[in-house]
C-alpha positions as a LaTeX table, in Angstrom:
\begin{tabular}{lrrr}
\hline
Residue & $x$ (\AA) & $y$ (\AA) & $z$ (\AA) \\
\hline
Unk1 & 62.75 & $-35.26$ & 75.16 \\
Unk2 & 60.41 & $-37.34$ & 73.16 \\
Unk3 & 57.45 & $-35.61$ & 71.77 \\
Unk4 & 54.66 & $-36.27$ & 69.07 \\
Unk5 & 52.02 & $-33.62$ & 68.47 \\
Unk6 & 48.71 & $-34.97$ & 66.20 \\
Unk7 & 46.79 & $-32.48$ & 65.23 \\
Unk8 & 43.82 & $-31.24$ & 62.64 \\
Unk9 & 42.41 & $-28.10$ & 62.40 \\
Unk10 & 39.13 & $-27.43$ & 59.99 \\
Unk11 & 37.79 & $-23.81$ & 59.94 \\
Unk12 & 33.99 & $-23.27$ & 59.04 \\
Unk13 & 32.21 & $-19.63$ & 57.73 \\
Unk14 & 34.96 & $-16.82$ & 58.62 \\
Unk15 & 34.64 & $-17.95$ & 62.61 \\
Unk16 & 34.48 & $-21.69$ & 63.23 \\
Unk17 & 37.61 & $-23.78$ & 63.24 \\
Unk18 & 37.71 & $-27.33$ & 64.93 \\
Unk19 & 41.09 & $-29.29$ & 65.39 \\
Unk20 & 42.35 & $-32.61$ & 66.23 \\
Unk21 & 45.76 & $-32.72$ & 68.00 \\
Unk22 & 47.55 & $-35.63$ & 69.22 \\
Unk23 & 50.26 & $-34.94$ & 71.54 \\
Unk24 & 52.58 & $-36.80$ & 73.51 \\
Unk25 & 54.77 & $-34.14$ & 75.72 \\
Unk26 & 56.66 & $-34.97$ & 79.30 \\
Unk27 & 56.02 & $-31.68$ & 81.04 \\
Unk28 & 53.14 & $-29.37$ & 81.92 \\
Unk29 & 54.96 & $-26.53$ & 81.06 \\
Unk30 & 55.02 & $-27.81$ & 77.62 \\
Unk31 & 51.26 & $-29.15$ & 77.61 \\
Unk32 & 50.44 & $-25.43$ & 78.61 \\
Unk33 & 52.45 & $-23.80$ & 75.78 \\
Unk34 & 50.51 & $-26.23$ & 73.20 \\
Unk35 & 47.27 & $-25.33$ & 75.05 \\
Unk36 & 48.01 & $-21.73$ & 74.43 \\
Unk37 & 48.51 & $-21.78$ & 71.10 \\
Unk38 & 45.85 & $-23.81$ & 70.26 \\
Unk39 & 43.39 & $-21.38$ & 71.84 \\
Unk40 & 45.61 & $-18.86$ & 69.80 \\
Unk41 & 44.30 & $-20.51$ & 66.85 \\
Unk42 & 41.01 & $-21.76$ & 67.96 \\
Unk43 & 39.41 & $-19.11$ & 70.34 \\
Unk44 & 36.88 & $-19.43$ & 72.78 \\
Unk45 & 34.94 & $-22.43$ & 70.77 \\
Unk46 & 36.51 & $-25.47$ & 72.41 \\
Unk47 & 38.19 & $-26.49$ & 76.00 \\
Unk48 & 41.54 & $-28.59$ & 75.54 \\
Unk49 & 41.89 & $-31.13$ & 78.63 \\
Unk50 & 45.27 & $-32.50$ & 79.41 \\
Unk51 & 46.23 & $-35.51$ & 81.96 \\
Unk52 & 50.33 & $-34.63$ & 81.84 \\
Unk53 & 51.06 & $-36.50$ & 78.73 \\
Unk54 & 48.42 & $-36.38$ & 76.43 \\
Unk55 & 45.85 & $-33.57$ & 75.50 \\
Unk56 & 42.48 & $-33.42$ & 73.42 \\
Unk57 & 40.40 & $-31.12$ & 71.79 \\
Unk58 & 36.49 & $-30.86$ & 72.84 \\
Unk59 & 33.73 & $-31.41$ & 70.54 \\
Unk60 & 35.90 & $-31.66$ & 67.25 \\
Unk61 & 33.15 & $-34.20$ & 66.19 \\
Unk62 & 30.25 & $-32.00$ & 66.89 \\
Unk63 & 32.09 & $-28.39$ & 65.33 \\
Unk64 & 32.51 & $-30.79$ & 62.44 \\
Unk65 & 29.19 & $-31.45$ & 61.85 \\
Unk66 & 28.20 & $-27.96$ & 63.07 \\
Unk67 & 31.21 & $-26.58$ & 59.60 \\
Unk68 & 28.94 & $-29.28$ & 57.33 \\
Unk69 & 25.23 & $-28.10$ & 58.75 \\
Unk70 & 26.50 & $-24.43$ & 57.90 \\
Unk71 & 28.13 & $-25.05$ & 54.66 \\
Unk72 & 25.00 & $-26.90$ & 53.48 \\
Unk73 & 22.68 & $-24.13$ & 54.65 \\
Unk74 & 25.05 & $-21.75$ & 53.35 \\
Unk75 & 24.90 & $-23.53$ & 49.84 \\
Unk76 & 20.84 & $-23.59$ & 50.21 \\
Unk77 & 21.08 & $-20.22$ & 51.26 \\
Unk78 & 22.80 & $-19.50$ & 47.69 \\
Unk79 & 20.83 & $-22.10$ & 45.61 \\
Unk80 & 17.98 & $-19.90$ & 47.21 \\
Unk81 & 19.21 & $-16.69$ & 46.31 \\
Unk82 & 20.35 & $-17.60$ & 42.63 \\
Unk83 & 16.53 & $-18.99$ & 42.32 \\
Unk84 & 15.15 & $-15.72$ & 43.75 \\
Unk85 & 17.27 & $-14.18$ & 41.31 \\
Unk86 & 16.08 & $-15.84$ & 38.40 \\
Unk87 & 12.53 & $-15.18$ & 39.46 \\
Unk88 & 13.84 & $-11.48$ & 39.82 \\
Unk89 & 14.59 & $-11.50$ & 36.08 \\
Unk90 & 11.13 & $-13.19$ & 35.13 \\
Unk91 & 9.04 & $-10.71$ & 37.29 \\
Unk92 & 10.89 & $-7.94$ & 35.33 \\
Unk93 & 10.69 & $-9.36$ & 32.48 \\
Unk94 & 6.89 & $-10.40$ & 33.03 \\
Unk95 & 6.44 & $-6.26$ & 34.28 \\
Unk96 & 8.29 & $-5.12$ & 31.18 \\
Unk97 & 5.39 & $-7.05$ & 29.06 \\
Unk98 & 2.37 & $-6.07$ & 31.62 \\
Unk99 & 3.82 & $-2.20$ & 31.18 \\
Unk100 & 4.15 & $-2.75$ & 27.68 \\
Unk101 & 0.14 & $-4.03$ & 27.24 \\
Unk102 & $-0.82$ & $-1.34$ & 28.91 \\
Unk103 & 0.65 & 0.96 & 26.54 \\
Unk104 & $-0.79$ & $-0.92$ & 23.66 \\
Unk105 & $-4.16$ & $-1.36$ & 25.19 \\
Unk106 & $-3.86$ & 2.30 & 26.24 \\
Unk107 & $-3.31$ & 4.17 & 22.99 \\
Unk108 & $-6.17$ & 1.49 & 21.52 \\
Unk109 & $-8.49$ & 2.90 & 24.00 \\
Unk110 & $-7.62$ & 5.93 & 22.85 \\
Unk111 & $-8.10$ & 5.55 & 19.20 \\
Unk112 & $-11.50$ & 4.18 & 20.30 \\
Unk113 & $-12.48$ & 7.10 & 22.17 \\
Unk114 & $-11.13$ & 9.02 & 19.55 \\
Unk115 & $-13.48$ & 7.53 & 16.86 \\
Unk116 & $-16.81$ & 7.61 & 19.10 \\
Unk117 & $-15.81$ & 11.23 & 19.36 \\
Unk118 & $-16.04$ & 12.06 & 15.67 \\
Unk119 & $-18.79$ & 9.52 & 15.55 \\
Unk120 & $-20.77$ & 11.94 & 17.72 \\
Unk121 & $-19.71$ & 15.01 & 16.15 \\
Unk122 & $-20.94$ & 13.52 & 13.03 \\
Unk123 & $-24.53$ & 12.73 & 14.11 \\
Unk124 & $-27.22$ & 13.76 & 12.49 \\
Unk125 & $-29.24$ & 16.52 & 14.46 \\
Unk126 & $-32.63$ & 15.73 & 13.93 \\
Unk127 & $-35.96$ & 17.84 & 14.36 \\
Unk128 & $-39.71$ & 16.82 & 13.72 \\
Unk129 & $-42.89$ & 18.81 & 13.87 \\
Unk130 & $-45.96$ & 19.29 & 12.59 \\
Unk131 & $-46.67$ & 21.97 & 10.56 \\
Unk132 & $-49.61$ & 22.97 & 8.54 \\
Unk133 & $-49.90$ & 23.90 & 4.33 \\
Unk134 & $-51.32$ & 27.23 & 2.76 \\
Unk135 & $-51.18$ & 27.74 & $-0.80$ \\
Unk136 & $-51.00$ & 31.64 & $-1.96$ \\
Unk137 & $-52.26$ & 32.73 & 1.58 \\
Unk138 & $-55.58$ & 30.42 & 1.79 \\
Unk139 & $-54.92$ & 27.44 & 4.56 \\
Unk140 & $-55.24$ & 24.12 & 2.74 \\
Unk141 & $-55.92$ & 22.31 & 5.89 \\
Unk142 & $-53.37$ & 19.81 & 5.37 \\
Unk143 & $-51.26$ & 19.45 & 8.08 \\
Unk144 & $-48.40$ & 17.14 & 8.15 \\
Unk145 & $-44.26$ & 16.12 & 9.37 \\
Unk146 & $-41.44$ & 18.54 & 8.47 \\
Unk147 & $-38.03$ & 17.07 & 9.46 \\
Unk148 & $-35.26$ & 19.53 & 9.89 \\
Unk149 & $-31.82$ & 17.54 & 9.72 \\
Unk150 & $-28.56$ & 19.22 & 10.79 \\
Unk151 & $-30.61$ & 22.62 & 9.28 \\
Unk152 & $-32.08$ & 21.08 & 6.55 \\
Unk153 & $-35.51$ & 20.75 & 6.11 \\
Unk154 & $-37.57$ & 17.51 & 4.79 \\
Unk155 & $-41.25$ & 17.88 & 3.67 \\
Unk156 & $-43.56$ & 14.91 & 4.16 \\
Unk157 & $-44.40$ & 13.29 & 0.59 \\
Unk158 & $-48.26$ & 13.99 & 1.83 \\
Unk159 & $-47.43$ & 17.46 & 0.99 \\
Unk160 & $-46.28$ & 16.72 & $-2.20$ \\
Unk161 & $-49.27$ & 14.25 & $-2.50$ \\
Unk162 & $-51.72$ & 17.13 & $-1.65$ \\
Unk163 & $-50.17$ & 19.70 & $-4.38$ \\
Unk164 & $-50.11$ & 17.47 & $-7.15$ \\
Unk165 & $-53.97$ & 16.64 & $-6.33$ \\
Unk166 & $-53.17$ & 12.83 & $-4.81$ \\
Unk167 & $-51.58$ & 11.72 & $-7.95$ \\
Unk168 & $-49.10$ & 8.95 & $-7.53$ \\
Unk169 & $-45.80$ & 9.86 & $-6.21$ \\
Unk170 & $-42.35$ & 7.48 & $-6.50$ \\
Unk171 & $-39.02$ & 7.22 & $-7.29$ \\
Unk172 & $-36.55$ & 5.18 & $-9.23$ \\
Unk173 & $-33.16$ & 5.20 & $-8.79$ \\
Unk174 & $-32.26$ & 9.43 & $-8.68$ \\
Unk175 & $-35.55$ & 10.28 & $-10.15$ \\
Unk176 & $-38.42$ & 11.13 & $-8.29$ \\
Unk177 & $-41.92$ & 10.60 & $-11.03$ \\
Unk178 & $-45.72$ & 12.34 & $-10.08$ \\
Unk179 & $-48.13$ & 9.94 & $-11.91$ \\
Unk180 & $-47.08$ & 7.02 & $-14.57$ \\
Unk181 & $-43.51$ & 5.94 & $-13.66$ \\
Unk182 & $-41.87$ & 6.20 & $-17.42$ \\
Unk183 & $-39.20$ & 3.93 & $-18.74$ \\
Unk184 & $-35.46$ & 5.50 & $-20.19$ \\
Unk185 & $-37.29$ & 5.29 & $-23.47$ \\
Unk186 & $-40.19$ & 7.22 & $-22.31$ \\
Unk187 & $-38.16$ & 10.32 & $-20.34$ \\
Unk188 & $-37.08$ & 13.36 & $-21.76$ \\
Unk189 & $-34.18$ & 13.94 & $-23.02$ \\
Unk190 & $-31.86$ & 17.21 & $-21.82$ \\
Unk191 & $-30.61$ & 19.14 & $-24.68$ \\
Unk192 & $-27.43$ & 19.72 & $-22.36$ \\
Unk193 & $-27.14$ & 16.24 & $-22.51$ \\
Unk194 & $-26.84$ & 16.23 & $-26.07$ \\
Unk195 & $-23.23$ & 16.77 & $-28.28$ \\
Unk196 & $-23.86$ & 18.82 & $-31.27$ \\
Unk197 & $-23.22$ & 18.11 & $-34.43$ \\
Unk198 & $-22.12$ & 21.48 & $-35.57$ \\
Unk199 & $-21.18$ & 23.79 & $-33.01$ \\
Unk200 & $-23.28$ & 27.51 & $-33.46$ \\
Unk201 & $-24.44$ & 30.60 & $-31.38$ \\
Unk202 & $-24.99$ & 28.14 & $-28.18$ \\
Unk203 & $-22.76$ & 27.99 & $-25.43$ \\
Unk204 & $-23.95$ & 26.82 & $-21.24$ \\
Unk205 & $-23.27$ & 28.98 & $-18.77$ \\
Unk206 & $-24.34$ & 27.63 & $-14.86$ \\
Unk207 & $-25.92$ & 31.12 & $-14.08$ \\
Unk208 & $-27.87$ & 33.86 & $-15.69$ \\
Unk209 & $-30.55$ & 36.44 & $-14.44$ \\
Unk210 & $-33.38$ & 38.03 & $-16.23$ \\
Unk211 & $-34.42$ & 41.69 & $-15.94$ \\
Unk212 & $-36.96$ & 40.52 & $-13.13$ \\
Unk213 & $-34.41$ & 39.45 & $-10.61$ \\
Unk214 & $-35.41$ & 35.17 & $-11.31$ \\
Unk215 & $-32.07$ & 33.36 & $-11.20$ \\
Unk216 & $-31.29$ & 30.36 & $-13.80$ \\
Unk217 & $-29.08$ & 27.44 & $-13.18$ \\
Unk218 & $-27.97$ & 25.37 & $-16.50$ \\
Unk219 & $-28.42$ & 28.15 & $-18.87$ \\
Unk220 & $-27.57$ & 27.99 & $-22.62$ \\
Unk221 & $-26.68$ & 31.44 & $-23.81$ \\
Unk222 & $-27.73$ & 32.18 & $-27.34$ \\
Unk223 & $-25.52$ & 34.54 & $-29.19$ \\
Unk224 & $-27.00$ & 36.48 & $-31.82$ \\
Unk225 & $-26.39$ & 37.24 & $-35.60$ \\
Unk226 & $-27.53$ & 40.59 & $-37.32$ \\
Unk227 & $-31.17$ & 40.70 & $-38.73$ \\
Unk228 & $-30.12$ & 41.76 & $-42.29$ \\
Unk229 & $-27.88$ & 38.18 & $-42.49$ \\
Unk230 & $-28.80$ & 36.30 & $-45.28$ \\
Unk231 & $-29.38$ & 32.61 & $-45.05$ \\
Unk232 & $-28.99$ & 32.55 & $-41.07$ \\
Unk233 & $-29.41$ & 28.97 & $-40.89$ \\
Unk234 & $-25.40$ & 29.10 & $-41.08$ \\
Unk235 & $-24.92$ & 29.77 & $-38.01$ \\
Unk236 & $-27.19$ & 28.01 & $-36.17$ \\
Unk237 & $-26.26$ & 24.87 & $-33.47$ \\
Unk238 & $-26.97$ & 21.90 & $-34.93$ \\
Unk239 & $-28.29$ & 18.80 & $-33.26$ \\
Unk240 & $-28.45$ & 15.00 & $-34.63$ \\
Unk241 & $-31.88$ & 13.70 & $-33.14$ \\
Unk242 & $-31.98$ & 11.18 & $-35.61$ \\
Unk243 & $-36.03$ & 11.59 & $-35.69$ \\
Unk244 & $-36.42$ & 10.05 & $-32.75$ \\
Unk245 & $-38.51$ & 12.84 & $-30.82$ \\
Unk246 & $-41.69$ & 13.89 & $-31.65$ \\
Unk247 & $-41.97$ & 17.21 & $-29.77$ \\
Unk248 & $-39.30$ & 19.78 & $-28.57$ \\
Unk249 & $-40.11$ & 22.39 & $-25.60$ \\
Unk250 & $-38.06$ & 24.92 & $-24.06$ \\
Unk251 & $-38.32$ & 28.38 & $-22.15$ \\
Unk252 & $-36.47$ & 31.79 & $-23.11$ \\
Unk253 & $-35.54$ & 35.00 & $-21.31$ \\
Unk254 & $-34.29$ & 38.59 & $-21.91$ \\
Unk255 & $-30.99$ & 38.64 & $-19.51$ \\
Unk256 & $-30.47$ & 41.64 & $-16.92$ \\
Unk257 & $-26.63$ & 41.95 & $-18.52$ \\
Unk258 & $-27.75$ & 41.81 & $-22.03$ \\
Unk259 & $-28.16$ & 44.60 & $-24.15$ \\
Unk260 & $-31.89$ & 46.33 & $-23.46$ \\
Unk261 & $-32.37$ & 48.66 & $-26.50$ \\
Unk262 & $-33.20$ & 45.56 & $-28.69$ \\
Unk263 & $-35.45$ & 42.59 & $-29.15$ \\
Unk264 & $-34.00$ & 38.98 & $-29.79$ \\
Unk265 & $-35.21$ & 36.69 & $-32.02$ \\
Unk266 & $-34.89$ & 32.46 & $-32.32$ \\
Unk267 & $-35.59$ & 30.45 & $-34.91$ \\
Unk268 & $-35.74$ & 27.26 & $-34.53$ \\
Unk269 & $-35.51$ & 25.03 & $-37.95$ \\
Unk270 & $-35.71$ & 20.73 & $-38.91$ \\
Unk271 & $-34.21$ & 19.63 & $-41.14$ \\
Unk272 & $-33.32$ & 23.39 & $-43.41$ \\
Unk273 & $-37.06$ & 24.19 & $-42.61$ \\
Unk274 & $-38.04$ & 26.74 & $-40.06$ \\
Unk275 & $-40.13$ & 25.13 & $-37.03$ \\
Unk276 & $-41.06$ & 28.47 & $-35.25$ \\
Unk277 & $-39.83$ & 31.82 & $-34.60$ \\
Unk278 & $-40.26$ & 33.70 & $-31.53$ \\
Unk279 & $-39.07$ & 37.88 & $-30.26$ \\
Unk280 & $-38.67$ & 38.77 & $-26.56$ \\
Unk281 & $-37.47$ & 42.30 & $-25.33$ \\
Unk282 & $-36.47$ & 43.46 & $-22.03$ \\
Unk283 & $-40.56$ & 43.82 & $-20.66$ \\
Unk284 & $-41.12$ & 39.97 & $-22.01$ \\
Unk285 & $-41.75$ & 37.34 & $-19.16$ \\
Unk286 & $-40.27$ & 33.53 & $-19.27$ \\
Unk287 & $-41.26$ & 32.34 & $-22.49$ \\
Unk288 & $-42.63$ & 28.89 & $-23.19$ \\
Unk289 & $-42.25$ & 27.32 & $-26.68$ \\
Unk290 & $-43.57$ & 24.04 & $-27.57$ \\
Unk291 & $-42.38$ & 22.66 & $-31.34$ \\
Unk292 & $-43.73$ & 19.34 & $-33.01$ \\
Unk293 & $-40.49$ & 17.72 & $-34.27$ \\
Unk294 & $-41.75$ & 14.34 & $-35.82$ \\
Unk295 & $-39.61$ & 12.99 & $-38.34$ \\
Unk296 & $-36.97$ & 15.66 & $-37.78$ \\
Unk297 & $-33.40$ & 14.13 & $-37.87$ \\
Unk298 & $-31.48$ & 17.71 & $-37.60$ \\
Unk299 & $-32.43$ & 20.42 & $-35.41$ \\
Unk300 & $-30.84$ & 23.47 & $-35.92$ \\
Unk301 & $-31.36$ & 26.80 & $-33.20$ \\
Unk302 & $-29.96$ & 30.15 & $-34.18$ \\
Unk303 & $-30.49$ & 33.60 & $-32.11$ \\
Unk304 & $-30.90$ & 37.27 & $-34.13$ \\
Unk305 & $-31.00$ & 40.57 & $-32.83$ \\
Unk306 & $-29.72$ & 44.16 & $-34.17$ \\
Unk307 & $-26.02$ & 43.72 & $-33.88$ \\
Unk308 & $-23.77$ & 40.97 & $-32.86$ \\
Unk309 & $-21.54$ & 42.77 & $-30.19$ \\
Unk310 & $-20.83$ & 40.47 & $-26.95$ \\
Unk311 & $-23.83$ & 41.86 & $-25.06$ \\
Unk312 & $-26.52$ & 40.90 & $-27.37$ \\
Unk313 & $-27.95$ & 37.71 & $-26.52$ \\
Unk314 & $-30.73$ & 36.10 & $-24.84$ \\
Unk315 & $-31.19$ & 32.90 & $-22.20$ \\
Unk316 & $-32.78$ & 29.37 & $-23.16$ \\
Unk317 & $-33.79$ & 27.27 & $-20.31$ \\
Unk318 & $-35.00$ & 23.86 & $-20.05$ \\
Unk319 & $-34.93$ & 22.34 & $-23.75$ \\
Unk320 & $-36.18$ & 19.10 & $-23.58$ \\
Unk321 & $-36.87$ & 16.40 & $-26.35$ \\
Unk322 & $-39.48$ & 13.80 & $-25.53$ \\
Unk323 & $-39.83$ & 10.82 & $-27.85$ \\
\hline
\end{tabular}
């Protein structure tokens, strides 16, 4: 028995499968064998016709086509996904840097909030009113601004103005001048600004008392030598003013901590020659001493007093030197 069997079989996804089968067979029996198998292989998807001799297989064309139309959606279908993948990666990549803007945008508006905070807590509080001036009891009948700034208080300059009898009032750098503004060469000049040229009974202290209960700040404390000394000018402070000062002034006190069975004497000498010479005791008052020093290129101060133990001494204040 002659026989010749053509056949081709393409399969498409994990269902379709299409075949073309020649066949040349002499019996039905055979024809129906073939036909079995092929629907074996096949399935449902295509009819196979036979005439005795020959059979074919249905729509082998069109299951072709149909395997090409689902490959090619099936490779969209995956250019598709590998694109939506990609734009996966971007949008993650673009959230990473939104997150991470945030952050940085965050702890700046933090920082800001932070430094308006302590800009607030470091605002001034402020206070005005109106208040009105009385000078040992008796109203003035000036009446002007008092600022009180985080619980300090500012007095107008009127008040100032009004005390000082409407003379002129200004300022120059740190200093604040009632009347003539005076140049450098014109001002006073500190004796605790001063070096001196031989160091004596003088020493600053930044706080003393006298027996009346006044505080001093900037204090020079003047040690004292016995009475009996001879030639006391040897122990005096010495100062090179290189006679450029015509008058010196300065203020003493007896100290509460001093020694208050004795009086205290200073001399105050120019050049070798004695100046003045004045005695406090523990009753005496802030004392004011005025001294023409014209021509004087060596001021010399010594203190005196009964004894030289560590509690005798007195308190100078304010020594000034004006040209």
């Amino acid at each position: 028995m002659n026989k010749t069997i053509l056949a081709a079989i393409i399969g498409a996804g994990a269902t379709i499968t299409a075949a073309v089968i020649g066949v040349y067979v002499g019996r039905d029996y055979e024809q129906n064998i073939v036909q079995n198998q092929i629907e074996e292989v096949i399935g449902d998807n295509v009819n196979v016709i036979g005439d005795g001799n020959t059979i074919t297989v249905n729509d082998v064309k069109s299951l072709a086509e149909s395997y090409i139309n689902l490959q090619d959606q099936y490779d969209e279908l995956q250019n598709q996904n590998n694109f939506l993948l990609g734009e996966n990666v971007k949008y993650n990549e673009d959230l990473q840097a939104a997150n991470d803007k945030i952050s940085e945008l965050s702890s700046e508006t933090d920082q800001e909030i932070q430094q308006l905070q302590n800009q607030i807590s470091q605002m001034y509080n402020v206070d005005f009113q109106n208040i009105s001036l009385t000078i040992n009891g008796v109203d003035s009948g000036h009446v002007d601004r008092v600022a009180t700034i985080n619980n300090e208080t500012f007095y107008s300059i009127g008040f100032l103005q009004y005390i000082v009898d409407n003379m002129a009032v200004s300022s120059n750098n740190s200093r604040l001048f009632i009347g003539n503004v005076q140049s450098e060469e014109q001002m006073p000049v500190s004796l605790f600004d001063l070096e001196p040229f031989t160091k004596g009974c003088l020493s600053k202290e930044t706080s003393m008392k006298d027996t009346y209960g006044n505080e001093y700040e900037e204090v020079f404390k003047v040690n004292t030598i016995i009475f009996l000394s001879n030639n006391p000018i040897l122990y005096a402070q010495e100062y090179n003013v290189e006679c450029k000062y015509s008058k010196f002034e300065f203020d003493i006190f007896f100290p509460k901590e001093a020694d208050q069975t004795t009086e205290y004497e200073i001399i105050v000498y120019g050049d070798n020659k004695q100046l003045k010479t004045a005695t406090i005791n523990r009753k005496s008052k802030l004392h004011h001493i005025e001294i023409d020093i014209s021509g004087v290129e060596f001021l010399q101060i010594v203190g005196m007093s009964e004894a030289t133990h560590n509690d005798y001494y007195f308190g100078m204040v304010n020594p000034y030197l004006y040209p």
